[in-house]
NUTORMAR-790003 format. One record per residue: residue number from 0; x, z negated, y negated of N, C-alpha, C in turn. Coordinates in steps of 0.1 Angstrom, whole numbers, plus 5000, padded with zeros to 4 digits. Each point is the difference from the previous one (the first is absolute). Last residue first. Layout:
BEGIN
   num    nc1    nc3    nc2   cac1   cac3   cac2    cc1    cc3    cc2
   NUM      X      Z      Y      X      Z      Y      X      Z      Y
...
***
This chain:
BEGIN
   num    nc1    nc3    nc2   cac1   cac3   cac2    cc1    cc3    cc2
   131   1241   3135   2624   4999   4990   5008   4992   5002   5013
   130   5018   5027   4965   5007   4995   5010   4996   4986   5008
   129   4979   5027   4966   5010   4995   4994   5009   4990   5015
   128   4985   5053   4990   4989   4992   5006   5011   4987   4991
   127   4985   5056   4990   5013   4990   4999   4992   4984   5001
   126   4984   5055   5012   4998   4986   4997   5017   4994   4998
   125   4978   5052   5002   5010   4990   4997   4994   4983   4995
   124   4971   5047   5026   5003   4984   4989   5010   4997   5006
   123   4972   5053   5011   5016   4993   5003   4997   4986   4992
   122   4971   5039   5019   5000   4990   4988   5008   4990   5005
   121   4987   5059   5015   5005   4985   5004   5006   4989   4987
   120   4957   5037   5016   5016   4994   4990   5001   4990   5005
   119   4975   5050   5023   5001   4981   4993   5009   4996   4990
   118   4980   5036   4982   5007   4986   5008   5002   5005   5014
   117   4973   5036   4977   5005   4990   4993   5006   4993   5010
   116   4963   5042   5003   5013   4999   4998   5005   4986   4991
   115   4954   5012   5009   5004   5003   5013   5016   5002   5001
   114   4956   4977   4966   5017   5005   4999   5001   5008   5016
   113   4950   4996   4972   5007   4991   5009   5013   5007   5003
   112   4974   5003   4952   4998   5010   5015   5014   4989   5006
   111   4984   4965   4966   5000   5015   4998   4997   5009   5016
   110   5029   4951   4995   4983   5004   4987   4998   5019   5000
   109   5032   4953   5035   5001   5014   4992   4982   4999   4993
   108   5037   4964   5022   4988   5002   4998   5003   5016   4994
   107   5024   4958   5032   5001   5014   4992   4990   5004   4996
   106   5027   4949   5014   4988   5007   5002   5001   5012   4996
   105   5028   4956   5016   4997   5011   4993   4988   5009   5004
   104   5029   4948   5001   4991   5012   5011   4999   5009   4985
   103   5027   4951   5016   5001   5014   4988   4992   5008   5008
   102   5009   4945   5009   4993   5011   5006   5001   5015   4986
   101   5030   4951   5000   4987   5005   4997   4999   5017   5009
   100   5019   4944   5009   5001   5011   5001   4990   5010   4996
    99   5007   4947   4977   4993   5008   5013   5005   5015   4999
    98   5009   4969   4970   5006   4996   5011   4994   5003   5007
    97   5008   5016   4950   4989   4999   5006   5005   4998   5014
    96   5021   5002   4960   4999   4989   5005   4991   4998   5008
    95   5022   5044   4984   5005   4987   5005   4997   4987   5002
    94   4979   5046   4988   5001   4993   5009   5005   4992   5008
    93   4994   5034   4955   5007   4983   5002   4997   4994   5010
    92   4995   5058   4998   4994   4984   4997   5006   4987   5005
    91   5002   5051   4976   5010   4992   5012   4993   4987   4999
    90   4975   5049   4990   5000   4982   4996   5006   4989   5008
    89   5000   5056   4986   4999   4991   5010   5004   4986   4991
    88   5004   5043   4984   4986   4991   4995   4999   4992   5011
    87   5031   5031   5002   5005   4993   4991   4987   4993   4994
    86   5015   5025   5045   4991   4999   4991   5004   4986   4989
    85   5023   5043   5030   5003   4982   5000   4992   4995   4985
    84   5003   5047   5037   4998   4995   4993   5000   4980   5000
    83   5007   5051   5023   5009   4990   5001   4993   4993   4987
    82   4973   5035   5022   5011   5001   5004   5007   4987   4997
    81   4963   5010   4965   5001   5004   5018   5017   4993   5000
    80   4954   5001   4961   5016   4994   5003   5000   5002   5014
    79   4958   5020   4981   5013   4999   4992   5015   4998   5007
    78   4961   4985   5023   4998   5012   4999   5012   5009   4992
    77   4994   4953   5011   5010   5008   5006   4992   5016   5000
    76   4999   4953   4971   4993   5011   5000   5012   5008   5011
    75   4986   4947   4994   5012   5008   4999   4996   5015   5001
    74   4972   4953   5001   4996   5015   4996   5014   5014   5000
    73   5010   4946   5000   4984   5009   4999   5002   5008   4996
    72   5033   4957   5020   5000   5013   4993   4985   5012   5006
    71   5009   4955   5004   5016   5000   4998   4999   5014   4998
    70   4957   4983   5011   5010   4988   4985   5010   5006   5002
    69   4959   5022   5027   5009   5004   4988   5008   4993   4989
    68   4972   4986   5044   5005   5010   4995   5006   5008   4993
    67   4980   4955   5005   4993   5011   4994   5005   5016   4998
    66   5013   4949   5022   5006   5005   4985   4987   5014   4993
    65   5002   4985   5054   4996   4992   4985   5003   5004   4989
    64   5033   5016   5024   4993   4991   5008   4990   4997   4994
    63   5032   5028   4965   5000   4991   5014   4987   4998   5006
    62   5017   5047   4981   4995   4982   4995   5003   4992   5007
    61   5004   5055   4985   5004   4990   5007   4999   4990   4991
    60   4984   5053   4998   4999   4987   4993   5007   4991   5016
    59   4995   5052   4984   5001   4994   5007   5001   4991   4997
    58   4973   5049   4987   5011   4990   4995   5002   4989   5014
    57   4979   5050   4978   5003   4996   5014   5009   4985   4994
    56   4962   5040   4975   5007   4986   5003   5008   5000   5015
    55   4971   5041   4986   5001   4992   4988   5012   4990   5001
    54   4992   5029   5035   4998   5004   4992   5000   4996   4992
    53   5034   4992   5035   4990   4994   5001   4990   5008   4990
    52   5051   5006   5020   4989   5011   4995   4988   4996   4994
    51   5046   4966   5009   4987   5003   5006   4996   5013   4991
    50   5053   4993   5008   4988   4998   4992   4988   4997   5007
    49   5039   4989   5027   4997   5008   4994   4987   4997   4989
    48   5044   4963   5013   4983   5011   5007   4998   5012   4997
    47   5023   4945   4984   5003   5016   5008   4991   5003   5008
    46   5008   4953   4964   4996   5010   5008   5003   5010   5008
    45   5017   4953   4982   5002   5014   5003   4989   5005   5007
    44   5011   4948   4971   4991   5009   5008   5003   5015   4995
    43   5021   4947   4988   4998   5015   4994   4993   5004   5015
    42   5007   4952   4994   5007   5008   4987   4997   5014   5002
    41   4978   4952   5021   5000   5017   5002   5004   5001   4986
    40   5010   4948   5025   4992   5009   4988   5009   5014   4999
    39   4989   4956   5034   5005   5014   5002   4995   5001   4982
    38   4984   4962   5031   5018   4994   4988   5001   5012   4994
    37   4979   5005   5044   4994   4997   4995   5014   4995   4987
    36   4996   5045   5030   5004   4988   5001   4993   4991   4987
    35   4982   5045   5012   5011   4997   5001   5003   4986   4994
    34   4972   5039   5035   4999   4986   4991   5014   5000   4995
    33   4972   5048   5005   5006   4988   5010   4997   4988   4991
    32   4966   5036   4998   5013   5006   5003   5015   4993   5009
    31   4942   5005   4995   5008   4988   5002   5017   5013   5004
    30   4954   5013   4978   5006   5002   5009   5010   4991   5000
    29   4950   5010   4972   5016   4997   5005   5004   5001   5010
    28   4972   5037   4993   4997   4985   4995   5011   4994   5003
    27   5000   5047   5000   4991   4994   4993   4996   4990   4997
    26   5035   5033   5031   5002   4983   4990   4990   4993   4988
    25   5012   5051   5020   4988   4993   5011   4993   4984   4992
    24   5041   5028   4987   4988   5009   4992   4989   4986   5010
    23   5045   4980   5005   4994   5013   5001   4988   5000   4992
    22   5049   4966   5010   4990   4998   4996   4992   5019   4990
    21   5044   4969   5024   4994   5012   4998   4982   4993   4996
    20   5049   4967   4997   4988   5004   5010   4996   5012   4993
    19   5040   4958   4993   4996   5015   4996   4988   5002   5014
    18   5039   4960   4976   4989   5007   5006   4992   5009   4996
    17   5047   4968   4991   4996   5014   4997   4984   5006   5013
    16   5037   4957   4973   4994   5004   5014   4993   5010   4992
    15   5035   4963   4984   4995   5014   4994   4995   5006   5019
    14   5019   4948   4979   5000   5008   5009   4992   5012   4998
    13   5028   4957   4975   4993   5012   5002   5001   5007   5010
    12   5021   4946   4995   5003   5016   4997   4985   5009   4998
    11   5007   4950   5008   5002   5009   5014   5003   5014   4994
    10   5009   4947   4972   4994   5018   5006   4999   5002   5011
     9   5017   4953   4997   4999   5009   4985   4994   5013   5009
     8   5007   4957   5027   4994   4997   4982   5006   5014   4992
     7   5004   4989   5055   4991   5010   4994   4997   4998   4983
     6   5045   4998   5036   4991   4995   4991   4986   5010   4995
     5   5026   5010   5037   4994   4990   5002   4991   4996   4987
     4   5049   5002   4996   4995   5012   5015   4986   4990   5002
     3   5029   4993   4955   5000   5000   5016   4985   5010   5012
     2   5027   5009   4935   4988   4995   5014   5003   4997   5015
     1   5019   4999   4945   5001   5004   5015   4993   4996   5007
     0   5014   5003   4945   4992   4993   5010   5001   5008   5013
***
């Protein structure tokens, strides 16, 4: 089969977009990181930073808009995990059929004597959109 120029009856392909924002010790409440397209479903999330010092706890959660902050990923502990990390408890979410653009914000919380060494980090999503 062969296609003319124009036709639109089969595919547009995959497309793989990549957004990223910092995100600090300060980040208590959400924080609107970016948007990413609507059709979009998140396959993996990068962190990078330094540890937090925090005394007990230091963790970071991303959500959407609404969402309650932490659907695509709660509580990530960056007191433990520094530097280059790719959380494997992230929740690539099926946001393929959702036709609205979604908002990802994050937040940082700590438990214990207050940190004065950690982040920012920067939180990298691989989306793969479906081209439309």
């Amino acid at each position: 089969m062969s296609y003319k120029s124009g036709d639109t009856s089969f595919g547009h392909g995959i497309i793989t977009t990549s957004f990223s924002s910092n995100i600090s010790r300060t980040a208590t409440s959400d924080a609107e990181l970016f948007t990413i397209p609507a059709y979009s479903v998140i396959k993996q999330v990068t962190i990078i930073g330094p540890k937090s010092n925090a005394g007990t706890s230091a963790v970071l959660s991303l959500g959407s808009d609404g969402g309650g902050g932490s659907d695509f990923l709660a509580a990530f502990n960056v007191k433990t995990n520094g530097v280059v990390s790719y959380p494997s408890s992230f929740n690539s979410l099926g946001a393929s059929t959702d036709p609205n653009p979604i908002i990802v914000t994050g937040v940082y919380s700590e438990d214990g004597n207050a940190s004065n060494v950690g982040g920012p980090w920067e939180i990298i999503v691989d989306v793969i959109g479906s081209g439309q």
